[in-house]
C-alpha positions, 0 to 999 in steps of 0.5 A: 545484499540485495533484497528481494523486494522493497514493501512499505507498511503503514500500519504498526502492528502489520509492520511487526507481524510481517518481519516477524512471521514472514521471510522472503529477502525483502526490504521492509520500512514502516512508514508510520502511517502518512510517512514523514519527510525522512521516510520518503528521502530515505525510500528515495535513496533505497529505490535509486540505489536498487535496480529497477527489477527489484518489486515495490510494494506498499501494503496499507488499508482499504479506505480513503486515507490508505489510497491517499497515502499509496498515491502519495508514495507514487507521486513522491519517490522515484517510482511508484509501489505495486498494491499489496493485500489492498484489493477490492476482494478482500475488502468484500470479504474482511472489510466492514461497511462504508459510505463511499467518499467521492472525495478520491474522485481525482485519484480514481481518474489518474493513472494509480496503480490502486485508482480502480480501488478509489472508483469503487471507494468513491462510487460504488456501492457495498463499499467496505474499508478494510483496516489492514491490520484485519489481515494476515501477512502474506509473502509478496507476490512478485509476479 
C-alpha cells in the first residue's frame, strides 16, 4: 500500500502522539533524535522505492539541533524533507526565549528548506526555540 506521506519525527513522545491520534496514510519513522546510520539507509530505501510525488516531511524542534538534524536529512538521503510544524509563527507563539546561535550561519546560507528559520535562530532578535513536543500533532499539509 502506498502511503500518503512519509514524516520523519525525532522527538519520542511526538513520535507516539502522532501514530496515536493522527490517521492520514502516512508512513511515520522516529529517527530518535540525530538519526542513527540505519535510520538513514532505511529512508533511503523507502524514499527510492516510493515515487516521487509522495511528500516528505521532517517534524523536529525549533532551535539549533532540529535545524542541524533537518539539514542533515536533506544532505543524506535521496531527496530533502518538507518542514513540518517547524516555523517561525509557532515558534513566536510557543517557543520559549533564546539567544540567537550564529553557529547556523552556513545553513542559513544554503538552499534548506528551513534556512530562513536558521536566519532568524541565528541573527534575529526575540528569538525563541520551541521544543516540538510543546506542540499538538497535526495532519501534514500536503499542498
Amino acid at each position: 500500500m502506498r502511503p500518503t506521506a512519509v514524516l520523519t519525527i525525532e522527538n519520542y513522545a511526538s513520535f507516539n502522539r502522532q501514530v496515536r491520534e493522527i490517521e492520514d496514510g502516512s508512513l511515520v519513522v522516529y529517527t530518535g533524535g540525530f538519526p542513527a546510520v540505519g535510520v538513514i539507509e532505511l529512508l533511503t530505501k523507502v524514499l527510492t522505492a516510493l515515487p516521487a510525488d509522495v511528500p516528505f516531511l521532517h517534524w523536529g524542534d525549533v532551535d539549533a539541533g532540529g535545524v542541524r538534524i533537518f539539514r542533515y536529512l536533506e544532505e543524506n538521503l535521496p531527496r530533502g524533507p518538507r518542514p513540518h510544524l517547524m516555523t517561525k509563527d509557532l515558534a513566536e507563539q510557543s517557543g520559549q526565549p533564546a539567544d540567537a546561535d550564529s553557529g547556523l550561519a552556513s545553513i542559513a546560507r544554503s538552499d534548506s528548506a528551513v534556512r530562513e528559520l536558521a536566519e532568524w535562530l541565528a541573527y534575529g532578535s526575540n528569538v525563541r526555540h520551541l521544543e516540538q513536543e510543546a506542540l499538538d500533532p497535526a495532519p501534514l499539509c500536503l499542498s
